[in-house]
C-alpha positions in Angstrom: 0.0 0.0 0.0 3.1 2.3 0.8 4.9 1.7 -2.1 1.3 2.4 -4.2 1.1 5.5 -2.7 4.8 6.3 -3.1 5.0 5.4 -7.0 1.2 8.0 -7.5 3.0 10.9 -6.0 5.5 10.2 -8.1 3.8 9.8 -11.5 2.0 13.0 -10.6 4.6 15.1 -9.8 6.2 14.3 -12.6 2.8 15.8 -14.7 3.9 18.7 -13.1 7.0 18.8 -14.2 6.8 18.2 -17.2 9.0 19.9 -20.1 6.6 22.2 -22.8 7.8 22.6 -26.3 7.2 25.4 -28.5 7.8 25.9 -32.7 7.5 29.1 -34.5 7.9 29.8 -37.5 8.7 33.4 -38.9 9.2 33.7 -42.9 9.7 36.9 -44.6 8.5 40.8 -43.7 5.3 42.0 -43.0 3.4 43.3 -46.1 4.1 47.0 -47.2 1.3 49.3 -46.3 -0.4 51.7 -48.9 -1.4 54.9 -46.9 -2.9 58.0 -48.4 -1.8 61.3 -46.6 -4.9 63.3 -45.6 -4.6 67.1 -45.9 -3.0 69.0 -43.7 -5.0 70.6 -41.1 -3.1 73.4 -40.4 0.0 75.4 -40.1 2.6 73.8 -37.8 1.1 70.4 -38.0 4.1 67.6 -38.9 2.8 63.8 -40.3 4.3 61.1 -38.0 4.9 58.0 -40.1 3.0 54.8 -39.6 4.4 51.8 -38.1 4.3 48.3 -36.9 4.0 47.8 -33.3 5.9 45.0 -31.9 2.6 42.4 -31.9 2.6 43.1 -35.6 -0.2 45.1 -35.7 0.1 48.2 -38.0 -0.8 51.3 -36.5 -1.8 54.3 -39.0 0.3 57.7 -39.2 -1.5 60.9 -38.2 -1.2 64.7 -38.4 0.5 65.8 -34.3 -0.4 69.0 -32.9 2.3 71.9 -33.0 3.9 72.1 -30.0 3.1 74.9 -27.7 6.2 76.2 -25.6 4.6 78.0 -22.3 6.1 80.9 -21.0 7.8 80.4 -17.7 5.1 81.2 -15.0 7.4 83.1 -12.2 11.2 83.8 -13.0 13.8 82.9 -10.9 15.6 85.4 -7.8 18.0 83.6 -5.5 17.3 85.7 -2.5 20.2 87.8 -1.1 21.1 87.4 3.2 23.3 90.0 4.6 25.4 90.4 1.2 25.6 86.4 0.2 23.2 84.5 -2.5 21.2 81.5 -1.2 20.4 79.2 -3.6 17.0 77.2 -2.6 17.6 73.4 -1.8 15.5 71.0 -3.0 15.2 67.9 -0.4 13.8 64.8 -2.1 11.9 61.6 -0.5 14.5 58.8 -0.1 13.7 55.7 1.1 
């Protein structure tokens, strides 16, 4: 009865274990892509390309937004103390 036992837990760890086998096969590129440009919508505008993302799916280019540069809100003044600049520290989180 022991040895039955014994030689089961055996057998099924060894279902557990067992090794898995896996074949691709890749041949050649993905097909080219015809795309037709739409018009631009405006000044600025720049077309970014289309492309294949890495699960092979092809995403479509597009038109991107000109890129807006903001003005800095509040310019910088070290403040002065009794005839010597401080420069403002900036302590960050550490763990």
């Amino acid at each position: 009865m022991k040895k039955a036992v014994a030689v089961m837990m055996l057998l099924a760890g060894g279902l557990f274990a067992a090794p898995r086998v896996s074949i691709g096969i890749g041949i050649g590129v993905p097909a080219p892509v015809a795309v037709v440009r739409p018009v631009c919508p405006g000044p600025g505008y720049y077309w970014v390309d289309g492309y294949y993302a890495p699960s092979g799916v092809w995403v479509a280019g597009y038109w991107h937004a000109p890129v807006v540069v903001a003005p800095l809100v509040r310019p910088y003044f070290p403040r002065v103390e009794r005839a010597r600049v401080v420069v403002p520290r900036y302590e960050h989180f550490r763990r």
